[in-house]
N, C-alpha and C positions, 0 to 999 in steps of 0.2 A: 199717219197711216202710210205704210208702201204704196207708190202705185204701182198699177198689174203690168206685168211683163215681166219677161227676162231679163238677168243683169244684163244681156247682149241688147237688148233690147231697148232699156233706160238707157244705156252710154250711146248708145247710138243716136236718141232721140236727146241729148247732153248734145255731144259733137254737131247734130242738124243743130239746134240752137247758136252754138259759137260760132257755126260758118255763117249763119243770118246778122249774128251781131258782126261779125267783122264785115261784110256785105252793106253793113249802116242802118241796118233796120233797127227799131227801136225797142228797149224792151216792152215798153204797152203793148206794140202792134203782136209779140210774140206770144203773151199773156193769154189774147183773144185764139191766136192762130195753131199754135201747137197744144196749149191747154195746160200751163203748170203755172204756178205760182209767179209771182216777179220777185219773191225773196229766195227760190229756186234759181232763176235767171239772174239776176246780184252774186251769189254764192257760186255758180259756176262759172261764170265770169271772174271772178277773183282768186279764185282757185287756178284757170289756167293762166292768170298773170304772175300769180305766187304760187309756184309748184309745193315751196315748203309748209303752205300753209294747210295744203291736202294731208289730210292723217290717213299713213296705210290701212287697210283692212286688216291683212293677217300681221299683222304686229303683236310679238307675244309679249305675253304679259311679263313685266320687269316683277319677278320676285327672285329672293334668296335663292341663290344653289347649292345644293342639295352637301354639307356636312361630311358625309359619310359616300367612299369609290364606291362602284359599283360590286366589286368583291364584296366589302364589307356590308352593302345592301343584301346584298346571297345570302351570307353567312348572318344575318339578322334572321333572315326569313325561314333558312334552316334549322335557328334556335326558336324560334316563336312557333314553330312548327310541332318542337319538343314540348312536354308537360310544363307547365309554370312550376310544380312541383320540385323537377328536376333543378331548378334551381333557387330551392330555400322557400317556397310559397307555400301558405296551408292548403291555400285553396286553387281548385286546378284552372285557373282563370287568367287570362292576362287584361289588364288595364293601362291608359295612359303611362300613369306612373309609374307602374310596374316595368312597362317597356321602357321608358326612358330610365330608368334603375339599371336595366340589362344593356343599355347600351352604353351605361358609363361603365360599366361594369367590363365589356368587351372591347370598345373603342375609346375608353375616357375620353368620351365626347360628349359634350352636355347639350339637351336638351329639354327642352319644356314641354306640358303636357299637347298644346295646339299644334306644337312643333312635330312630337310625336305621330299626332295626328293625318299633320299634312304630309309627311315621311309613309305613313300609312297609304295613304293616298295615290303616294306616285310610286307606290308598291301594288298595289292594285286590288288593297286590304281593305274590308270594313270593320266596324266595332262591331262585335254582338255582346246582348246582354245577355249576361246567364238567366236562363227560365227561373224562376222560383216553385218548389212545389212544397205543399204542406206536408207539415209531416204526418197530419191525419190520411193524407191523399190513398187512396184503395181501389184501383182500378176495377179490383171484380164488384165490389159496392156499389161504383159509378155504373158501370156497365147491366147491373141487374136493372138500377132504378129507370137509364133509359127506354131496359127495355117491354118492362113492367110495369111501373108506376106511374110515369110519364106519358105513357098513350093511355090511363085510366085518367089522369089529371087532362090532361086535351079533349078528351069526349066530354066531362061536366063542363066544361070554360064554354 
């Protein structure tokens, strides 16, 4: 669990600690006096004797870069923008597959469907599923029954 304060406020209460221990004070005695753990006071002792051992904070995350310039990211998004129709599709939807289809197709550049995905992603894209609707579906049918039937069937219940 954090404890409460500020990051200005933990590192501070960090650095009193290291100037107690370099002072010769013990860590038991600091356990009692300042109130953190001694696997707390271990660990930041070892930290400021081995600086490599400290892991940054904002350290980004090592993955893949990104395949496809940032032109040809535009001109992705201009075409996904277009009907899936317009190119060769029955149905007016884009999928995974589909997009990585269109992008061998544009950049012969091969990608996979998670690949697609995460490509989507640092586009600032999400999947939607196409709705399904019946092909019985009757909006003036539905609409009579709520507003007829429905408050008849509520009164007996």
């Amino acid at each position: 669990m954090r404890p409460i304060g500020t990051a200005q406020q933990l590192a501070a209460r960090r650095e009193r600690v290291l100037r107690l221990l370099q002072r010769g004070h013990a860590p038991a005695e600091l356990v009692e006096a300042i109130g953190v753990t001694l696997r707390s006071i271990q660990r930041w002792r070892q930290e400021a004797h081995h600086p490599r051992a400290k892991r940054p904070h904002n350290r980004k995350r090592a993955c893949r870069p990104c395949r496809l310039t940032a032109q040809q990211t535009e001109r992705l998004r201009k075409a996904l923008l277009k009907s899936a129709r317009v190119y060769g599709y029955a149905e007016d939807y884009w999928t995974l597959a589909r997009i990585a289809d269109l992008i061998w197709k544009l950049f012969k550049v091969r990608y996979t469907p998670s690949g697609v995905w995460h490509l989507l992603r640092r586009m600032r894209w999400s999947c939607q599923k196409p709705q399904r609707v019946a092909f019985q579906h009757d909006d003036q049918a539905i609409a009579h029954w709520k507003r007829y039937v429905w408050p008849r069937i509520k009164k007996v219940a």
